[in-house]
ZABA-980502 format. One record per residue (C-alpha): residue in three letters; x negated, y negated, z negated. Coordinates in steps of 0.02 Angstrom, whole numbers, padded with zeros to 5 digits, always signed. Example, Ala and Ser with C-alpha at 12.3 -4.5 7.8 and 13.67 -1.06 7.14 Angstrom:
ala-00615+00225-00390;ser-00684+00053-00357;
//
This chain:
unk-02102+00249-01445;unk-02200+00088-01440;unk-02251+00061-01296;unk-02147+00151-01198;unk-02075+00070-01021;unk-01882+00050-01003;unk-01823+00091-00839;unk-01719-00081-00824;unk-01862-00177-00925;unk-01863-00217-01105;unk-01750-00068-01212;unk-01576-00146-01266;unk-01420-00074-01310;unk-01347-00169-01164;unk-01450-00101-01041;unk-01428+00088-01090;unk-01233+00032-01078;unk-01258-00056-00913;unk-01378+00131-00853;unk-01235+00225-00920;unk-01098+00144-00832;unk-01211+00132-00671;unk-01228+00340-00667;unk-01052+00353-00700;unk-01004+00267-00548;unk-01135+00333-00416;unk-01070+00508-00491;unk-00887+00490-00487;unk-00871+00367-00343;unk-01025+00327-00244;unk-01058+00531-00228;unk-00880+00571-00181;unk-00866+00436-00064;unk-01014+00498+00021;unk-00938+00684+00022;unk-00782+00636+00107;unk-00881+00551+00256;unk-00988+00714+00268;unk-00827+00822+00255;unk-00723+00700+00407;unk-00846+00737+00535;unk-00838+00943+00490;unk-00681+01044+00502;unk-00676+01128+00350;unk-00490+01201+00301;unk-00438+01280+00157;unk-00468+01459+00177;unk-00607+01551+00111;unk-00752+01636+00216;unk-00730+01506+00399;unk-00881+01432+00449;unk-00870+01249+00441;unk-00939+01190+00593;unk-00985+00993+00626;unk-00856+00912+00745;unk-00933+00746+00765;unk-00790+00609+00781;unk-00678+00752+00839;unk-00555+00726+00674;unk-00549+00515+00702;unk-00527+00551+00901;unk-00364+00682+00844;unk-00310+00538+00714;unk-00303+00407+00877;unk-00245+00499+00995;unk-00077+00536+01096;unk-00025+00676+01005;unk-00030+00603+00819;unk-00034+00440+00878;unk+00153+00409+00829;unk+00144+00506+00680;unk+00016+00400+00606;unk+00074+00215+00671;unk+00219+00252+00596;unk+00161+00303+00430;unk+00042+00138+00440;unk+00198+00051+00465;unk+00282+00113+00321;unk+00114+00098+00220;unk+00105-00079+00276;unk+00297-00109+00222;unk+00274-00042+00052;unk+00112-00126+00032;unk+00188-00283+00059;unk+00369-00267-00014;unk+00308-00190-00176;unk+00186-00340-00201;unk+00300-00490-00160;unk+00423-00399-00269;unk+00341-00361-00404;unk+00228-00509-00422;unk+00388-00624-00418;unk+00480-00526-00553;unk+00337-00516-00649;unk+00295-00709-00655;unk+00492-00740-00699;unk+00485-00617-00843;unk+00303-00684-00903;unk+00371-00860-00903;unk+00532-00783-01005;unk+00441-00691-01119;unk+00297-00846-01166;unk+00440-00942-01230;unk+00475-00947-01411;unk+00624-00815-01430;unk+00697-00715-01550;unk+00636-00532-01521;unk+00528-00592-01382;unk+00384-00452-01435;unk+00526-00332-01418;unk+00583-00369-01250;unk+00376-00337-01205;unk+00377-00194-01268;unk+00535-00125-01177;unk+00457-00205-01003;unk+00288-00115-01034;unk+00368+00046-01065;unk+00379+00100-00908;unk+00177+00080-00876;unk+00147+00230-01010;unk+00277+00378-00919;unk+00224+00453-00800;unk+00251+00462-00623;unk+00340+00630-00615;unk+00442+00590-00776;unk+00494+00423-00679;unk+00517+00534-00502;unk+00633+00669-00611;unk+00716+00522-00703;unk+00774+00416-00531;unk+00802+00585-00436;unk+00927+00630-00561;unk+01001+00460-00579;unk+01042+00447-00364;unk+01064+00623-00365;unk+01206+00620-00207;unk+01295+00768-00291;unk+01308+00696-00471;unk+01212+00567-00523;unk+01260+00405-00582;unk+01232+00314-00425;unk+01338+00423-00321;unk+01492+00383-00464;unk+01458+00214-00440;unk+01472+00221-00258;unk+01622+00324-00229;unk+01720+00202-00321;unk+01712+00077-00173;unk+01731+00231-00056;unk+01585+00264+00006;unk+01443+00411+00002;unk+01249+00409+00008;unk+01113+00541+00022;unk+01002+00406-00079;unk+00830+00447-00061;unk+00864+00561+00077;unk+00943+00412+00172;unk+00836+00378+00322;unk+00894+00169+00284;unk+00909+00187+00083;unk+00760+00280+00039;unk+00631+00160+00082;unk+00706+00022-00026;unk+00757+00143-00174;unk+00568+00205-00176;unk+00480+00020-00176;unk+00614-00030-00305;unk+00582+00105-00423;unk+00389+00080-00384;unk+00405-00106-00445;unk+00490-00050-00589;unk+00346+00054-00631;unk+00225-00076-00613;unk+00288-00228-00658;unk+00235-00199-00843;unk+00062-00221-00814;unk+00115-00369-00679;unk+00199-00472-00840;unk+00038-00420-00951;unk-00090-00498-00865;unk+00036-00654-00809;unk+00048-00680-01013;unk-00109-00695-01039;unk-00151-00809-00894;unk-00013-00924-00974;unk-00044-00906-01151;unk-00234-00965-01112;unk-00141-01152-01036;unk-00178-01261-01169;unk+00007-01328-01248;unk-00046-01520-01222;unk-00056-01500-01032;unk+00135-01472-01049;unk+00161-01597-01181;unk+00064-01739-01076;unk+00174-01698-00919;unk+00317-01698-01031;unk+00265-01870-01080;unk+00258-01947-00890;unk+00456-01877-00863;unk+00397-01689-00766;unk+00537-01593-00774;unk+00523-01394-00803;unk+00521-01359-00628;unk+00392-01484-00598;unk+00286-01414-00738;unk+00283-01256-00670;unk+00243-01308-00508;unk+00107-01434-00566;unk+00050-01373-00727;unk+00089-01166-00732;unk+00053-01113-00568;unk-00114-01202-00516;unk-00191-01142-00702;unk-00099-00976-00695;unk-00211-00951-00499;unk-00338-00827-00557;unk-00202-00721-00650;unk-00096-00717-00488;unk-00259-00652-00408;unk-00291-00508-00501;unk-00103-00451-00472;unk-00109-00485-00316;unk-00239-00373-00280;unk-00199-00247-00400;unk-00039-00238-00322;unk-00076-00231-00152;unk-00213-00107-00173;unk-00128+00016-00277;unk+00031+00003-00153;unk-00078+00048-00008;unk-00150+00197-00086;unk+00004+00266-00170;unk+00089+00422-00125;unk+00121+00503-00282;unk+00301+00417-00351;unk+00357+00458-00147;unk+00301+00628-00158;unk+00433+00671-00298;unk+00551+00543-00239;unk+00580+00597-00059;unk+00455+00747-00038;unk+00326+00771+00093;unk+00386+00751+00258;unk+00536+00606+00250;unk+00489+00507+00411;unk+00587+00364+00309;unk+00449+00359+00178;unk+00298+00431+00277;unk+00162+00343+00234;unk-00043+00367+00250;unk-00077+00414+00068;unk+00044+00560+00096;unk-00016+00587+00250;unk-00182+00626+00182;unk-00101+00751+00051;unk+00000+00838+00139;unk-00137+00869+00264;unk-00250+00923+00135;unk-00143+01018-00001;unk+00006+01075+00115;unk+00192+01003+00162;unk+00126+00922+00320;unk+00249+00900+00443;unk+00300+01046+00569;unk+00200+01161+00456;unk+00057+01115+00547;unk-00115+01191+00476;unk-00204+01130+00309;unk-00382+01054+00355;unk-00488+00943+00250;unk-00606+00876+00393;unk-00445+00796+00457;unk-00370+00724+00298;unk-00535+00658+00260;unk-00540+00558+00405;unk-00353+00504+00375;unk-00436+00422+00211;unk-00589+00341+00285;unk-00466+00245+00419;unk-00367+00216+00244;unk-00513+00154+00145;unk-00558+00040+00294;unk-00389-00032+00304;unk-00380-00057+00105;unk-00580-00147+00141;unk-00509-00262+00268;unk-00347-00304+00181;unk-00423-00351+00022;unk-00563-00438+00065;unk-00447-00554+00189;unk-00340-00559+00032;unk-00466-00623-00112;unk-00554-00736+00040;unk-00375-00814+00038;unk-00330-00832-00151;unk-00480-00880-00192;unk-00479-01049-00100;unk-00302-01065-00141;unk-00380-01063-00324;unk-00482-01194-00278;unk-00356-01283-00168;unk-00230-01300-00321;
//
């Protein structure tokens, strides 16, 4: 109606979109967010008809001290090997497959496809897959391993199930990993390399020189993408090793377990407590990736 006032200013199809997209995310992540700091300083459980009463900082000061406080270092640990691991991993196989896959091959669109495929299963189809491949009892891995002699539990292994669950996780990821490295290279224009090819770089130096300072802003995104889904992940170790592995403990699960069930010892379901398990998590995450885009980003200029 003419004359009518928008609520962002002048009525536009992009700022209904930009409105739209604004309610979505006060609704489904601003108003959650907000719920789980209310429920962390309660101590709400799961079964019907208790009173929730407020406990002040009584869940953080259970999280930090004596009793859980080697519980939950050690799943921080873990959290912080994963984290790590899964993103040096992945980001390396992922730039050597990207650079693979840009050159001009036969059946190079292929070969994409089959390394994106594992993006689209899902993470219990990919759990049930791997659990029955190092199944201890009869899987292909265990064949494999008797014929040198030997025997494994796999990803009941206190030493092996760490490194079988961040190598399946790269394998899961790495498909989005190469995606966004392709782009980042097939946006280099062609005479960059054809002008360093001209004053004698070799292909190493080209990639050092030419690839890797223009290909910054994709190693960025994965970077982050990487290390932020790694840190918050719980569900591929959940089918992998179950609940309450110490081997693969980590704060994600932590929070489940604690809120769902499967916590370790059998100890009681609350949701106060597992709420404040995922505010020290969210704080962590904060801190980690703003130190970690700080970084990259003058690296981006740097190069």
């Amino acid at each position: 109606m003419k004359g009518s006032v928008f609520l962002f200013g002048r009525r536009s199809t992009a700022q209904l979109i930009f409105a739209l997209g604004l309610a979505l995310v006060i609704v489904f992540s601003l108003v959650p967010a907000i719920g789980i700091l209310a429920i962390s300083f309660s101590d709400i459980r799961s079964l019907p008809f208790l009173p929730v009463h407020f406990v002040g900082l009584q869940n953080y000061a259970t999280f930090f001290g004596s009793a859980q406080l080697g519980y939950n270092l050690h799943a921080l640990w873990n959290t912080l090997v994963f984290a790590i691991s899964v993103t040096l991993l992945q980001n390396a196989i992922a730039l050597f497959v990207a650079v693979l896959l840009n050159q001009r091959l036969r059946g190079r669109n292929i070969a994409r496809g089959i390394v994106f495929l594992p993006t689209i299963l899902g993470v219990t189809v990919i759990g049930l897959v791997f659990s029955l491949v190092f199944n201890p009892t009869g899987g292909p891995a265990a064949s494999v391993w008797s014929w040198f002699g030997g025997s494994s539990a796999f990803f009941g292994s206190p030493s092996l199930a760490m490194p079988l669950v961040i190598a399946v996780q790269v394998w899961s990821g790495v498909g989005v990993a190469v995606v966004i490295y392709l782009a980042g290279l097939q946006a280099i224009p062609t005479e960059l390399y054809e002008v360093a090819s001209i004053d004698g770089a070799g292909s190493w130096q080209r990639l050092r020189y030419v690839t890797v300072p223009l290909l910054a802003p994709a190693v960025t995104a994965n970077t982050l993408l990487s290390v932020i889904g790694a840190l918050q992940s719980y569900q591929l170790i959940y089918v992998l090793t179950g609940p309450i592995n110490p081997a693969t403990q980590v704060l994600s699960l932590a929070i489940f377990t604690q809120g769902f069930g499967g916590a370790q010892g059998g100890a009681a379901l609350s949701q106060g407590y597992a709420a404040a398990i995922s505010i020290v998590q969210f704080i962590i995450v904060m801190i980690v990736s703003l130190f970690l885009l700080g970084y990259l980003r003058r690296r981006e200029t740097s190069l």
